[in-house]
Residue, then its C-alpha position, 0 to 999 in steps of 0.5 A: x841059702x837065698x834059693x832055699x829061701x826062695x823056696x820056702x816062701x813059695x811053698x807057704x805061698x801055694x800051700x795057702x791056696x790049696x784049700x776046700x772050704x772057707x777062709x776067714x779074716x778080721x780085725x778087732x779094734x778098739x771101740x772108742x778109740x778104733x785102735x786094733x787090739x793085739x793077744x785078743x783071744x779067738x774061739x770059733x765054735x762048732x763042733x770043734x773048736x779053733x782058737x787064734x790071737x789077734x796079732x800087733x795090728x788086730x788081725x787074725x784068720x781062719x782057714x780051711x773052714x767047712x760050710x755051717x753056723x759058727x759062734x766067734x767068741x772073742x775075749x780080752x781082759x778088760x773089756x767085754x767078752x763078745x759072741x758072735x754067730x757067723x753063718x760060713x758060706x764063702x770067704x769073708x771079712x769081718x771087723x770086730x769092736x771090743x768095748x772096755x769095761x770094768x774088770x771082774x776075776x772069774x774063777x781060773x782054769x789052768x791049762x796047757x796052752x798048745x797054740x802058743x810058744x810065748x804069753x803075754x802080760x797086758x797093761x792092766x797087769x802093769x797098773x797092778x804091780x808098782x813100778x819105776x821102770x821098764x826094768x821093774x817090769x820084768x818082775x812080772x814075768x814067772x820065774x824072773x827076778x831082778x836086783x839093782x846096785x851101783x847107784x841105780x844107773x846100771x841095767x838090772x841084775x836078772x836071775x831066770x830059771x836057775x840062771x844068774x842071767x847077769x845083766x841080760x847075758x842069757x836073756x834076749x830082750x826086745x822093744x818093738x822088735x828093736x835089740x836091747x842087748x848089746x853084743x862085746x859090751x864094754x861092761x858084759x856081753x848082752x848088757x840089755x839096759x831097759x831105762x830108755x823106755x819110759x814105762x807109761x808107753x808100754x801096752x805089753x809085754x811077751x815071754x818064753x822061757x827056754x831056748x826055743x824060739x829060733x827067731x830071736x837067736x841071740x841070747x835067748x839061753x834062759x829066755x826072751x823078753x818083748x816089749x811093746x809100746x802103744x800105738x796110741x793114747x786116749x788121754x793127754x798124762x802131766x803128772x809130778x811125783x814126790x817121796x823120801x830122799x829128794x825124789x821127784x819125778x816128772x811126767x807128760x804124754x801128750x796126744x799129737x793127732x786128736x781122735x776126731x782128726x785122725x782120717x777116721x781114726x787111721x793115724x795116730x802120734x803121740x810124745x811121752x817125756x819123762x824126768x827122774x832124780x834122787x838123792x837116795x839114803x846112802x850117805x854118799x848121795x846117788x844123785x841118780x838123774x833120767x830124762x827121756x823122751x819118745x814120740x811114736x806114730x802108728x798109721x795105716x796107709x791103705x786096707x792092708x799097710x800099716x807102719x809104725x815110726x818111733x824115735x827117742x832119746x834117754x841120757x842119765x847119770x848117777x853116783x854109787x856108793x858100790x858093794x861093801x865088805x861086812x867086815x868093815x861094817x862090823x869093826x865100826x869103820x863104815x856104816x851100813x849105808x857107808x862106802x868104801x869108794x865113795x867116787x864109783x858111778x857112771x852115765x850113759x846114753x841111747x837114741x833110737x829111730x826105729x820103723x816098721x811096715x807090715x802088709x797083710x797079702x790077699x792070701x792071709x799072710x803077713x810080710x813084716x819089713x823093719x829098720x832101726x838104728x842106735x847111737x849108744x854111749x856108756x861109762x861106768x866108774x867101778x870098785x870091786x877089790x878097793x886096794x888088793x891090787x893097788x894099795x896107793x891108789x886103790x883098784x877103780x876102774x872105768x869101763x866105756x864105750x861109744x857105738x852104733x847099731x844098725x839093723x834089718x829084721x824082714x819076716x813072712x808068715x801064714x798058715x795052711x794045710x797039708x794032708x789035714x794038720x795045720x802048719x804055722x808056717x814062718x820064715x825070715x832074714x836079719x841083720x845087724x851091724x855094731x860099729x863101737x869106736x873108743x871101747x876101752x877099760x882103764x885104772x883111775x882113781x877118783x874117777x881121773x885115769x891112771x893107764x889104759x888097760x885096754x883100748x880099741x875099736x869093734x866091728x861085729x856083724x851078725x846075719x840071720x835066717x829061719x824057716 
């Protein structure tokens, strides 16, 4: 498998330098803040036309380009549309900056997008859509829909396609190209919890539908959700919320290296924190509670280097009044917000270290090199049949579990020609080890432990390749 390996690689190395004509790079940045601006639309014209998105760090290329005057037409929902003439000779290098401005809806065309497997959904459509959460998030995505229960502290239930995709079974679901789904969760295999990720640092978000995409693997039954956190920020956020039920809610995203002091704006850090509590309208009280905190830095370390470091931390806790039988409401022995089991709920943790190093080679491609690591804990207190097993003690269960992840995602990509059709060509390696101590489900009652059902430890390893 490792020579094969090799040689693909090889072949997408000389394949890249096989051609009769131009080849074309650049990079597209933000004009204020000199920050590279990713899912750029690329049109260049002439007779034809050839279309491309600027990738995570603002680059794109065209290649195999015949001598003439050519218009590079580039476009981005929130900021000015732009159109430059380049006259092709030779290979060139050009740096595009794109400006923001007032948004405008056109009218739309639709049609079919052949250049791409999966879309994205930039920050101007988070700032249209209320949300709480990360997870509110994935509403935006066509088709997909979600439901909360049990207190509010549980990754949603999400529906995609058909699919009752339960709490992220047949859905691969990512941040910064770091899994969210867990693997022989103590809960449900694929459980892909999203409240870690404080939602003012998301930039956007990709998906695909179908089980198409042979890099993401895992999970990816119904589809695949990516997310994407910024790199930087423009403006220091404190801000304090407050409603109905003794919500509340706090937040702060600081700027760690100012604009003016950044290496000609080359390096950038911030720190987002994020506090959230409420009581809610059951009569038995959530007093569902979150904390999280992220810090990111995003630098280039030469022309073609960049890397990108994140750590956080998230802990959260609640109470849950559960799913109730109708029956119960309508004898008059509990009220529509009652509970039968008032004593369900859990808590849970996630820490994150998370580094990625992109280089972007002299013949266009790009080698991707990334490492993360989770330390991740989970306890949950459910009710779902009250006494039909136990008429004493009623049939509570607690599921938990202790684990770290651990993982290697490597990546080369480029384009070329053969015989006149251009190939996207990519290939890559992966792993990823969870080592999950004390995982056990056991029969309690008012949250105290009867027996232990089941108890143990887990060693799952998973590697990957693709070309």
């Amino acid at each position: 498998m490792r020579n094969g390996f090799l040689l693909f690689i090889s072949l997408l190395s000389i394949a890249s330098k096989i051609h009769g004509h131009s080849t074309i790079k650049g990079k597209i940045l933000e004009t204020l803040t000199k920050q590279p601006l990713s899912n750029v639309y690329i049109n260049l014209r002439n007779s034809e036309n050839r279309i491309t998105y600027s990738d995570q760090e603002g680059y794109f290329e065209f290649k195999s380009i015949p001598p003439g005057v050519y218009y590079l037409q580039t476009v981005l929902i929130g900021y000015k549309t732009r159109v430059d003439t380049l006259n092709i000779m030779n290979n060139g290098t050009i740096t595009l900056y794109m400006q923001e401005d007032i948004v405008e809806m056109p009218s739309i065309v639709i049609t079919g997008r052949k250049e791409l497997s999966q879309t994205t959904i930039n920050s101007l459509d988070f700032k249209l859509r209320t949300h709480n959460t990360t997870q509110d998030l994935l509403r935006l995505v066509p088709g997909l829909f979600i439901a909360q229960h049990a207190g509010g502290g549980k990754a949603e239930q999400i529906f995609l396609r058909g699919f009752d995709v339960d709490h992220g079974t047949d859905v691969a679901i990512s941040v910064d190209g770091m899994p969210v789904n867990m693997v022989s969760h103590a809960h449900g295999q694929g459980y892909a919890d999203l409240h870690f990720v404080i939602p003012e640092t998301v930039e956007n978000m990709n998906f695909s539908k179908g089980p198409y995409d042979t890099k993401t693997g895992d999970f990816n039954t119904a589809g695949t959700v990516k997310f994407q956190t910024k790199n930087s920020i423009r403006n220091n956020i404190i801000k304090y919320e407050t409603g109905r039920f003794g919500t509340q809610r706090g937040f702060a995203m600081i700027n760690l290296i100012p604009h003016r002091d950044s290496a000609a704006n080359r390096h950038s850090a911030y720190i987002a924190s994020e506090y959230f509590y409420t009581k809610g309208y059951f009569q038995n009280p959530q007093h569902f509670n979150r904390f999280n905190i992220f810090g990111k830095y995003h630098g280039q370390l030469s022309a073609h280097t960049d890397l990108s470091l994140s750590l956080s931390t998230f802990c959260s806790r609640w109470d849950a009044s559960g799913q109730i039988p109708k029956r119960a409401v309508d004898q008059g022995l509990i009220s529509w917000f009652g509970s039968i089991d008032p004593t369900e709920g859990g808590n849970t943790s996630r820490t994150n270290a998370n580094v990625l190093l992109t280089n972007h080679l002299n013949n266009a491609g790009v080698v991707k090199n990334q490492l993360y690591f989770t330390d991740y804990s989970f306890n949950l207190f459910s009710n779902f049949t009250y006494f039909k097993e136990d008429s004493i003690n009623g049939d509570q269960i607690n599921q938990y579990e202790q684990r770290k992840m651990f993982g290697y995602n490597g990546s080369y990509s480029n384009d070329f020609k053969i015989g006149g059709l251009l190939i996207k060509g990519s290939a890559g390696i992966g792993f990823r080890g969870d080592r999950i101590n004390n995982i056990g489900l056991t029969h309690t009652v008012k949250r105290q432990t009867l027996e232990n059902v089941k108890k143990g430890n887990v060693e799952e390893n998973n590697f990957n390749g693709y070309g």
